[in-house]
Every structure is written in structure tokens, then in C-alpha cells.
N, C-alpha and C positions, 0 to 999 in steps of 0.2 A: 441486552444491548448488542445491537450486529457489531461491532469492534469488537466488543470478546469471543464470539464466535469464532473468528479468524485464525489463521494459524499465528504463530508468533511472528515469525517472519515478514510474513504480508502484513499484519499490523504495525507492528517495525516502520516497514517501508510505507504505508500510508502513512501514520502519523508523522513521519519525518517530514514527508514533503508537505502534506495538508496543514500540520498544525507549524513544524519547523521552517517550512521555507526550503526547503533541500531540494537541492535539484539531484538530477536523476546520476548524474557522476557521480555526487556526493552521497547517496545514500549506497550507491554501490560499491564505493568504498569503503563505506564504513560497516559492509553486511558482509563483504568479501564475496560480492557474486557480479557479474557483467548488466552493462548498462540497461541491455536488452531485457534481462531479467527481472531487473528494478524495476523499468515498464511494467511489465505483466502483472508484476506483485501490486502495483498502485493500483494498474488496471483492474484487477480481480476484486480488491476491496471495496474501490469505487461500485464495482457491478452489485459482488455480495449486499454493499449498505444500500443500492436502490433498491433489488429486490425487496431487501426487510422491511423497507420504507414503502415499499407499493407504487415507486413510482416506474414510470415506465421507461 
């Protein structure tokens, strides 16, 4: 499954927002890193699952 793949972190911060509803403030406080960061982490996950998924 591409979510297990992930680090913990960035799976974390995906599932927070995708399946939680978390916005991007909220997930950064509750992983104790900057908002920016929480970005990336979502961002990276989303890219890693199209990859796995072949979509483009």
C-alpha cells in the first residue's frame, strides 16, 4: 500500500488532512513543525500515492 511506504510523518500529515479534515495550521501543530512544512509533507504524499497509482 503507497501510505505505508511513507515516512511516519508525512503519513501523519496526509492522513490528517485527507481522511481528518485538518487544515494545514492544525496539523502543524499538532506534529510541532511550521505550516510550510505541513505543506510539503501533504504535498509529497499526494505525489508519492499518484506515482504508486500511475497516474500522472
Amino acid at each position: 500500500m503507497a501510505l505505508a511506504e511513507l515516512p511516519e510523518r508525512t503519513r501523519m500529515a496526509f492522513e490528517m488532512h485527507r481522511f481528518g479534515d485538518a487544515k494545514l495550521r492544525e496539523i502543524a501543530a499538532a506534529l510541532n513543525i511550521s505550516v510550510p512544512f505541513a505543506h510539503r509533507l501533504v504535498a509529497d504524499a499526494v505525489q508519492h500515492c499518484k506515482q504508486r497509482l500511475g497516474w500522472p
